[in-house]
C-alpha positions as CSV (number, residue, x, y, z in Angstrom):
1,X,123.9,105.0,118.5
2,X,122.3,103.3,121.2
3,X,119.6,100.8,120.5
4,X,115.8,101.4,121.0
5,X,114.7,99.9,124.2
6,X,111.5,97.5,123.6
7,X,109.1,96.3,126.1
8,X,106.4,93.6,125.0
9,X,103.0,93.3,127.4
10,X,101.3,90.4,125.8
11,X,99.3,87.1,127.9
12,X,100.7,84.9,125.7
13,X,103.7,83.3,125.8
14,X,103.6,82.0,122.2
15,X,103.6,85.4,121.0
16,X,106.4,87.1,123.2
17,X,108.7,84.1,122.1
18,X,108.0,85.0,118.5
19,X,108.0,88.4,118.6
20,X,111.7,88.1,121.3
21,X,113.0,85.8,118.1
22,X,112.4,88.8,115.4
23,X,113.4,91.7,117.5
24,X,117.0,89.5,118.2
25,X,117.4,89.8,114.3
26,X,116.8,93.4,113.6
27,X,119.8,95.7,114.1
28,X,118.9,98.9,116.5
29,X,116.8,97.1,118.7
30,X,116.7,95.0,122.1
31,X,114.0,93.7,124.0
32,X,114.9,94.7,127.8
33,X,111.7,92.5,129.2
34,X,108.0,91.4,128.6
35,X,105.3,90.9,130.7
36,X,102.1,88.4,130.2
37,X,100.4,90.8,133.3
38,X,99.4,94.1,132.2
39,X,98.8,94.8,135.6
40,X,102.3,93.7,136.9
41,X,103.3,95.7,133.9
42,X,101.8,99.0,135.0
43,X,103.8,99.0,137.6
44,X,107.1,98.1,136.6
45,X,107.8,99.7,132.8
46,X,108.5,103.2,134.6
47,X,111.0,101.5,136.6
48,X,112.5,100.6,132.7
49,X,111.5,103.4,130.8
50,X,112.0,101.8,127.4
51,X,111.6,103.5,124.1
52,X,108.9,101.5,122.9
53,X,105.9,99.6,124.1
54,X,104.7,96.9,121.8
55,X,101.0,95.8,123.8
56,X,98.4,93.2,123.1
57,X,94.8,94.5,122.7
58,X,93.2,92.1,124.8
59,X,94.1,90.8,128.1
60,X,92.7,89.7,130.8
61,X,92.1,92.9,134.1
62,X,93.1,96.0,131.7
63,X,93.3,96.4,127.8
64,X,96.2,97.2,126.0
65,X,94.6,100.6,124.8
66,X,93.7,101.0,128.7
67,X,97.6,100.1,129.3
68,X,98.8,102.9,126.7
69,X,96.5,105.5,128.3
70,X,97.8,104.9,131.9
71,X,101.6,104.5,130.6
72,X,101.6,107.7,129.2
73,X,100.2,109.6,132.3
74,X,103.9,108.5,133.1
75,X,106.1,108.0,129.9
76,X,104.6,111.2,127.9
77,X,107.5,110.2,125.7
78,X,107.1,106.3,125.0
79,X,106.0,104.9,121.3
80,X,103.4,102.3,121.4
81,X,102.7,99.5,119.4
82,X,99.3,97.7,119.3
83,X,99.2,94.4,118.3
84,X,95.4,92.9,117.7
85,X,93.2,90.8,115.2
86,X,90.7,93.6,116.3
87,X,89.7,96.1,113.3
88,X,86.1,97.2,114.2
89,X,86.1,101.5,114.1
90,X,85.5,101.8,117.6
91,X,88.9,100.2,118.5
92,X,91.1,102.0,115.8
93,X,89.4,105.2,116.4
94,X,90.3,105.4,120.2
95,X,93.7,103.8,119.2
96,X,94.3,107.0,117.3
97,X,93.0,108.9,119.5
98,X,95.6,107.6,122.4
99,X,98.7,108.7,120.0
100,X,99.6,104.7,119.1
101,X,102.4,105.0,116.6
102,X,101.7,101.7,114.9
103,X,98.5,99.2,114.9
104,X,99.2,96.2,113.1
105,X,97.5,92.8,112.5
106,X,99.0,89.9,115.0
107,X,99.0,87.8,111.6
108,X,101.6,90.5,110.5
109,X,105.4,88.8,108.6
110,X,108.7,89.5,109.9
111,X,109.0,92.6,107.6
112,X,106.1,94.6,108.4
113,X,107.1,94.3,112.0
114,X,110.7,95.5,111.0
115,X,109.3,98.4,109.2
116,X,106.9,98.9,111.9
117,X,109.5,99.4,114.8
118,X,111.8,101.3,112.1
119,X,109.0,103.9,111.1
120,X,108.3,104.1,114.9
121,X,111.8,104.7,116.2
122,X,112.1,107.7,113.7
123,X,109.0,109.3,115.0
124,X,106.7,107.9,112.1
125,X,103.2,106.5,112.3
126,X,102.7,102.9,110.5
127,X,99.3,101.4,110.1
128,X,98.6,98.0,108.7
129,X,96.7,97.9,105.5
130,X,93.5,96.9,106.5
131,X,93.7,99.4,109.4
132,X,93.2,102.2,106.9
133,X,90.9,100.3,105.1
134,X,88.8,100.6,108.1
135,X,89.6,104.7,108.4
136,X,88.2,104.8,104.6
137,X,85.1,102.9,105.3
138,X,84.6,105.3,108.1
139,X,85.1,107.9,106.5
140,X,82.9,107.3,103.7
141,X,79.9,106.3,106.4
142,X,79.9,109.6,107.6
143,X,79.4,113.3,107.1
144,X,83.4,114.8,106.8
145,X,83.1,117.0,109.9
146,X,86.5,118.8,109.0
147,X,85.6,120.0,105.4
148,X,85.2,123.4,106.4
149,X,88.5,123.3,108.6
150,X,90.9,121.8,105.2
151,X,89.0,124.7,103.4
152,X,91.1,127.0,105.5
153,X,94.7,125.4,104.9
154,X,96.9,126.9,102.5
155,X,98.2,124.6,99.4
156,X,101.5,124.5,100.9
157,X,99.8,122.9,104.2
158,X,97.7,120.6,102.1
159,X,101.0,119.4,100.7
160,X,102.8,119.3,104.2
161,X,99.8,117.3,105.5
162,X,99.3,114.6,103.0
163,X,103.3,114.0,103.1
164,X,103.0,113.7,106.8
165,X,100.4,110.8,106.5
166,X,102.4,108.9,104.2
167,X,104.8,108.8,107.0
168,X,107.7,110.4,105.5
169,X,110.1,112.4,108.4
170,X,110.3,116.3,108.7
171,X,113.6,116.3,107.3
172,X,112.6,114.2,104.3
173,X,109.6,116.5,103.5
174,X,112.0,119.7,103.7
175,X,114.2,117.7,101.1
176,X,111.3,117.2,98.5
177,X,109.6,120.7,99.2
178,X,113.5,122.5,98.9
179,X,112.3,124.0,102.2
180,X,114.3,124.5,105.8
181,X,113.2,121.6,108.4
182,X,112.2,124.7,110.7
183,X,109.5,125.5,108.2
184,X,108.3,122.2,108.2
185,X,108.0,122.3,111.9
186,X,106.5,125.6,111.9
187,X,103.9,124.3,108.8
188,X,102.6,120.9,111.4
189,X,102.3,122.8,114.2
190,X,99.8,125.2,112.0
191,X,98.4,122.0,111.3
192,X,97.5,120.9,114.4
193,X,96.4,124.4,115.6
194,X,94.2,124.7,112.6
195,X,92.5,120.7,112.7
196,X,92.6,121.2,116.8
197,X,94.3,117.9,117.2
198,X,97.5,117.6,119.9
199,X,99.9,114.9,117.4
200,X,100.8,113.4,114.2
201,X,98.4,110.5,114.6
202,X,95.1,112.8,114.2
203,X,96.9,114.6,111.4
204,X,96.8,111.0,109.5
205,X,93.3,110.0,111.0
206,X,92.4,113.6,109.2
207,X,94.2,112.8,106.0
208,X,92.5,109.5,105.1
209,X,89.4,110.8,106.5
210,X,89.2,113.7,103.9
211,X,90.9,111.6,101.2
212,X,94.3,113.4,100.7
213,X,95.8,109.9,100.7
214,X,95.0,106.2,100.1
């Protein structure tokens, strides 16, 4: 199996050194280049075409969220990976809103950033702890707009939902629900139709909002 191509956009040098060192020591992964312009960066990580995107927040002439936006235009396929000390809603929301497969905390260890890229590379979402803190205590500030939309799910899709935002794959929900992978396909995309959201990320954003996990 090939390894999953990474690409790290951050303006500091401290940081792509560290994260270079952890990626070197986790098997299935290879950092192809990084970039301290995010600029510069714009225009060159088509050229690569890696598998992932691991992205500071702030930087100086466009924001990593601003970078994931534009990227995507191009790389409809690419994972992203925010990395920030930022947790106010404003930023997580539009994070979530972008698709990012993973936001976690720059003051993150070795092994959250491991399980990070795993969960990433196998098409899972992984959000730091106090990220979802922060989706609770939004949650809880205002009125649950989609109440009337989980009313309309079945208890099978309730099931398939709340599994999906604890980040386990389609084939391992199929195995605890003794149910063909197609039918799990067939059960998110009802999902989505049903919540009118376009990927896994507002599934989970739904999820905590309404409760359904923790």
């Amino acid at each position: 199996m090939d390894n999953k191509r990474i690409v790290i956009v951050d303006d500091h040098q401290l940081i792509i050194d560290g994260l270079s060192r952890i990626i070197q020591d986790i098997p299935g992964f290879e950092l192809v280049t990084a970039y301290h312009d995010p600029l510069e960066a714009l225009q060159k990580i088509p050229v690569w075409k890696p598998d992932i995107l691991m992205v500071d927040f702030e930087m100086p002439g466009l924001n990593g969220l601003e970078l994931v936006r534009k990227l995507k235009e191009q790389i409809p396929e690419i994972k992203t990976v925010l990395l920030t000390m930022h947790l106010d809603q404003a930023t997580v929301k539009e994070a979530l809103s972008l698709g990012v497969n993973a936001y976690i905390l720059k003051n993150l260890d070795e092994f959250e950033l491991r399980v990070a890229l795993e969960k990433v590379s196998k098409d899972q979402n992984y959000y730091s702890a106090p990220v979802i803190e922060v989706l609770n205590s939004r949650s809880k500030s205002i009125q649950k707009t989609s109440h009337s939309q989980l009313e309309s799910l079945s208890s099978r899709e309730r099931e398939v939902l709340k599994l999906i935002a604890e980040a386990f794959s389609t084939k391992e929900i199929a195995n605890q629900l003794c149910l063909e992978i197609s039918t799990i396909e067939t059960h998110r995309k009802s999902l989505m139709r049903k919540l009118n959201v376009h990927n896994v990320a507002g599934l989970v954003r739904i999820a905590v909002q309404e409760g359904l996990v923790s």
